[in-house]
Each structure stands twice: as C-alpha cells, then as structure tokens.
C-alpha positions, -999 to +999 in steps of 0.1 A: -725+452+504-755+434+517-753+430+558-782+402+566-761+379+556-739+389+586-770+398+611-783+362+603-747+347+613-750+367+645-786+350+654-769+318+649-736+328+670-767+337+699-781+301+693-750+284+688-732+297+724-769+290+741-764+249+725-730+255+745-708+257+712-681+280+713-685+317+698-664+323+668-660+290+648-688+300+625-688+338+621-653+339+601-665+308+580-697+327+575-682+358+568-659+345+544-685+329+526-704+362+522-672+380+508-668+355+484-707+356+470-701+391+469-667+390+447-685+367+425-715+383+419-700+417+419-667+410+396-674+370+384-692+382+352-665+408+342-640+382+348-651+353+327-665+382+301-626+399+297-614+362+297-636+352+267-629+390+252-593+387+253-599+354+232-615+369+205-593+399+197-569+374+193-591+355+171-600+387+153-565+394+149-552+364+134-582+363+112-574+397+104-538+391+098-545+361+073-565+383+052-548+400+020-547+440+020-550+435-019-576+453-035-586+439-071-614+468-093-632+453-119-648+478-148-673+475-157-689+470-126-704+432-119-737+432-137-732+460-165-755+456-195-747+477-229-708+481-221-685+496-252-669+469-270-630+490-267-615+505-238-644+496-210-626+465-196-600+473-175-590+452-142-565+463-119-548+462-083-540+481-050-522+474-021-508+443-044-500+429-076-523+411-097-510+372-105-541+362-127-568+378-150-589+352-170-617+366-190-641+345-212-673+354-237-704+330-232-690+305-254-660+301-230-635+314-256-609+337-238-601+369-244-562+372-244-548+404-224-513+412-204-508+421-170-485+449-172-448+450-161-456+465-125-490+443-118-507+468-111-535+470-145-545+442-168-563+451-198-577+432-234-553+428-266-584+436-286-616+447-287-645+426-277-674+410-294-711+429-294-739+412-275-717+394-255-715+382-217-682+384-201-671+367-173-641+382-157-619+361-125-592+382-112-565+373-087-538+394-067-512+392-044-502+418-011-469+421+000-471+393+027-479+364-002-518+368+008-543+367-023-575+384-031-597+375-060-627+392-077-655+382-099-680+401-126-699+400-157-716+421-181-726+418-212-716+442-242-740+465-266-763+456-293-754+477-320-781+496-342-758+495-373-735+474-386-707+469-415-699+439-433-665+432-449-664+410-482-630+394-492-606+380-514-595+355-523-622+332-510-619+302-481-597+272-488-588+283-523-549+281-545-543+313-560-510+325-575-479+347-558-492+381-566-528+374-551-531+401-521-560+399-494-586+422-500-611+435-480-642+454-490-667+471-466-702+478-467-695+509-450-670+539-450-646+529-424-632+562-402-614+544-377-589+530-400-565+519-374-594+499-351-600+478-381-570+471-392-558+463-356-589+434-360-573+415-392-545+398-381-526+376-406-503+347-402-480+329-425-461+298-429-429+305-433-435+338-418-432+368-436-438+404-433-470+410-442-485+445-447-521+465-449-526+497-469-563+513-472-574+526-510-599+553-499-628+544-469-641+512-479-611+491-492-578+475-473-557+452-489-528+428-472-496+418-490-459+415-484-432+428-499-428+408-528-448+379-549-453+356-521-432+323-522-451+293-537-459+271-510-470+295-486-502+294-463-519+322-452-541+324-423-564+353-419-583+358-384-612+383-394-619+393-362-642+426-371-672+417-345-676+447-321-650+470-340-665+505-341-656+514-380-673+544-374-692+563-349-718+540-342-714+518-366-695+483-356-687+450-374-710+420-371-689+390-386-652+369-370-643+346-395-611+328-404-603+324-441-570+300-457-555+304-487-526+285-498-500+300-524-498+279-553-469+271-581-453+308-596-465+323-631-453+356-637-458+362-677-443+395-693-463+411-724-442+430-746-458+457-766-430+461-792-425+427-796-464+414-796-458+386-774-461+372-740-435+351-722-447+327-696-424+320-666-431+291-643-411+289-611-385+311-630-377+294-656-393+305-695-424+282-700-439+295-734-441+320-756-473+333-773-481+362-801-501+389-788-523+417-798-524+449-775-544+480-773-540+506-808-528+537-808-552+557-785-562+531-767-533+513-756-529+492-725-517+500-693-483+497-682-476+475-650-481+448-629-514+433-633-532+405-613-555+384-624-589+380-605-620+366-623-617+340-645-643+337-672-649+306-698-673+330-718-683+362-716-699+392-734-677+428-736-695+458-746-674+492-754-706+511-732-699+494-698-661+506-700-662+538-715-663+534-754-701+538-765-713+514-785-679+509-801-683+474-798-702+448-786-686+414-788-709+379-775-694+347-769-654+357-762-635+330-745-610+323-719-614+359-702-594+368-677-599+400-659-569+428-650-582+451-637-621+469-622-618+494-650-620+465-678-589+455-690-591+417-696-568+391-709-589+370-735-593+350-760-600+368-795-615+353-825-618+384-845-589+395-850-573+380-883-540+379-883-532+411-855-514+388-834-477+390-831-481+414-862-500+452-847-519+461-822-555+463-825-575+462-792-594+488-774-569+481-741-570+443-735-546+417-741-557+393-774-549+361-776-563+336-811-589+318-799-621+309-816-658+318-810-672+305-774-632+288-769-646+252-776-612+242-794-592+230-761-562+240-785-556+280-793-532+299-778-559+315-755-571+281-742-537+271-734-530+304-717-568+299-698-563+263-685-529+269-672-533+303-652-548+306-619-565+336-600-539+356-585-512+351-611-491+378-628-489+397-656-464+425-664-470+449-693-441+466-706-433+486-740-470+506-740-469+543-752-498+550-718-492+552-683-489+527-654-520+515-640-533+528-608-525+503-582-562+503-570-574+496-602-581+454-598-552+440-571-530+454-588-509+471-553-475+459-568-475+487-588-469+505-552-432+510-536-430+491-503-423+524-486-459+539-497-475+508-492-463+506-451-472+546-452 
C-alpha cells in the first residue's frame, strides 16, 4: 500500500500542533480516508465487475433455459440443386417431436406427406416434380413445450430423357360401362410400381378400382365389373418426376374426367346369327348377323368398342389376309379389337345375315355403300352405341380373345387382374 499519503498527514499533524490544534483529530480521519481509496481502487472494479457478471449468467441462463433442445434436419441440405425426384426429402427431429412439416413447389402447390406415429421423421406421399424449387418449413417440439423451426430449399433435376404417357378415354368425354383407362407410354416402363403409385383414381360412388400392366409400355385401370352408369371417374395423372426407368422420368401431371354413361351390353350369338341389344338390362333390339366362316371365325369374348368410324376402308393385307380383300367406303365401323376385328356395316353381303356366316372375323351388319341410309340395321346399331360399350361373342368354333387385344381386360378373372 502506498505510504505518502500517511507521511503527508504527518507534515500536517507537525503544522497542525504548531497552529496550536490538538494532535490526533486528523490522522485517523486521514488514515481512514487512505484505506478506503485503497479498498476501492484495489477491490472496487472486481466488485462492481462480479456484480454485473453474476447478472448475466442469470441472463444467460434464462435465455438459455427458454431455448428448445429440439433439433429439426432438413435433406437435402438448404440450397441443393439437381436433387432426385424420390426418396431425397426427408425432414426429421431430435431431442423432440416434430408438430409441423409444410412443403410447397414454386407454384405454391403442397406436397402432401405424414409425420410418422412417434414424430420423429416426416417424409413425401409421392414423388416430386423435376425442375422444381422446394420450399420446405419444419417445426418441432422438446419435452418442455419449447419449439424449434427450420427452413430450406432446393430445386430438383432436369432430366435428359423423358417418357410420355397417352390415354384413354379422352378428357370430359361419355363412354360406356366396360370402357377401362388406358395408359400407353412412349417408353418401356421398368419401374412398374413407381408409376403406377403416380396414377391415382377416384370415383363417385367409390369403387374399387384396379391397375394391371400388359407388357412394358401398357397399364390399364378398371374395377371389378362394367362400371355402374352414372359413375365419374377422376384420374390424377401425376407421372412428372417418376423415374420409369433408369434415367428416364415423366414430363406431364394432368387430370382427365370421364363420366360413365347409360349401359349397352349386346350378345352376338354365332349359332343363332343375331345380336341382342340390352339397355340398362332390359332387351332393347334384336338384329341378324353375319360372323366370321369357317376358318376364319370370330373371337370369343368380351369385346369393347373403341374407335368409332362413319366410313372407312378394310384391306385383308393390313390384318393378315393378303390381298384377300379390299373393301372402300364400309360404314358404321366400330372397332373390337388392335388386331382388326370390327363391328360394321356390310353392303356386300346378300342375304348372309341371320342365314351363314361369311366374314373374314368381323361382325356384319346390312348396311349400304358409304351408310348414307340413316335406316339399316348397321346405322341403327352405329348411332345408338357409344365408345366403351359391350359386346359379347358367344357360340364361335375359335378361341377367346386375348384380353390385351383392343380393351378388351374383361376377358381377365379379377384374381389375375389384381396379380
């Protein structure tokens, strides 16, 4: 401790008792004083310091305990480019539970996902579009009722090649109960399950409603039975981002409506040369019939119609037969199946129908030359069938037809259809 403090009280006590003051009244005061300086500028700073220090680790503390020990992990990380459109986007949770994952594309559509049963992981339904930014917002909850939240984006691949899928029956249109959706693709699919997973369908009333994939490129929907008349079908054609095969994704989300309209099923009988018409179950009309001759005879089954033609040409060489025939101007066509095998009008036949078979396959019907009489047989059949109605043959000395050959998948038990 510094002393001159006290020699400069003692020169004072000197003067002081020489002014005839007494001797110790200022010394103690003096002294005192000193100690004190010293205490305070020896210890002062500490003092105030540990009183402001103590403040803030209790600051710290609180701050500390208000924070959430939640941890939320985005993938990919904020900022990705070129992310896979399946199985990249996962969010998840530690030291909590996640309460909220909202993820939208850049046209603020969401992308629907679940939480899972212990909060721990959230992750998409489905797959997610290509050349996409994604913003992801991700809340969880600790153990105390504290939340933590997270943010990100990235934005998914461009991809180099691409596969299209072509469909019917088209957008908006009426088609009859045994019309199936059918989906066509531009490229062998080898990921059958992906794209499947991407076509979801939805009726009203509900019914089950099934897929079931004729080779690589082909995958057609239907339910158990003719669909009911009345029903609406919604398609959500979701392929965009769905790798079909390595490398290769979809390019194209559409939605496409159909509605079911009124039910025609009609039943050709090969012994009897006639088709009967059923509307809504009940017997509508009966009509003579010519069917394919003895070594060429028509196809058993359960055949769809899916083209409807006023007039058309039918040449033996694009089905098969040479130049066995080559017939211009036939009306009222309606096609079977891929293969060829229409139901048509037929103006050449004399007097075949109801009386022998004489076709190379199709169904006949009297008609005349380019079906400008409104009132044959065939014309009535023509104006009073739609796309996607039924008809049976029965009676045929040949086989059933392959139930890929038109949309013709009826010919299918429900059990190998689901398989």
């Amino acid at each position: 401790m510094n002393v001159r403090p006290i020699s400069g009280a003692s020169v004072d006590a000197r003067a002081d008792r020489r002014a005839g003051r007494g001797r110790g009244r200022g010394v103690p005061a003096l002294i005192l004083g000193a100690l004190l300086l010293a205490v305070t500028a020896c210890g002062g700073g500490d003092s105030d310091s540990g009183s402001g220090g103590k403040g803030k680790d209790k600051d710290a503390a609180a701050a500390q305990s208000k924070q959430s020990e939640a941890v939320v992990t985005i993938a990919p990380k904020n900022g990705a480019a070129s992310v896979d459109t399946s199985g990249a986007l996962k969010v998840s949770a530690a030291k909590g539970k996640l309460t909220e994952v909202e993820v939208k594309d850049d046209k603020g559509e969401k992308v629907d996902g679940k939480i899972s049963a212990d909060g721990a992981g959230w992750t998409p339904s489905t797959h997610l579009a290509a050349a996409t930014t994604y913003k992801v917002h991700a809340v969880a909850k600790d153990s105390g009722g504290r939340t933590a939240a997270e943010d990100a984006s990235f934005t998914t691949l461009t991809p180099k090649n691409t596969f299209l899928g072509t469909f019917t029956p088209e957008d908006g249109s009426t088609v009859g109960v045994g019309m199936p959706f059918s989906l066509r693709f531009t490229r062998g699919i080898t990921h059958p399950e992906d794209v499947e997973k991407a076509v979801r369908i939805k009726t009203e009333p509900a019914v089950d409603v099934e897929g079931h994939w004729f080779g690589n490129d082909r995958l057609d929907f239907r339910p158990e039975k003719y669909w009911k008349s009345g029903t609406k079908v919604t398609v959500d054609l979701n392929l965009d981002g769905v790798e079909g095969r390595e490398g290769v994704y979809g390019k194209q989300h559409k939605t496409v409506s159909f509605t079911i309209g009124r039910e025609q099923v009609s039943v050709v009988d090969v012994d009897k040369l006639t088709m009967k018409v059923r509307r809504d179950g009940k017997d509508f009309k009966t009509i003579p019939v010519t069917t394919g001759k003895p070594g060429m005879e028509t196809w058993n089954g359960q055949m769809v119609i899916s083209e409807k033609l006023k007039v058309t040409r039918m040449n033996g060489e694009t089905v098969g037969y040479g130049g066995e025939y080559d017939i211009k101007d036939v009306p009222n066509a309606m096609r079977l199946t891929t293969s060829g095998t229409f139901l048509h009008g037929n103006y050449w036949g004399g007097d075949a129908f109801g009386n022998y078979n004489a076709s190379h396959g199709c169904i006949g019907l009297r008609d005349v030359r380019g079906g400008y009489d409104g009132g044959t047989p065939a014309a009535w059949f023509f104006n009073h069938s739609m796309v996607g109605d039924v008809v049976v043959v029965k009676n045929s000395h040949d086989r059933t037809v392959d139930p890929d050959n038109g949309l013709n998948g009826w010919n299918m038990s429900w059990e190998k259809w689901k398989a």
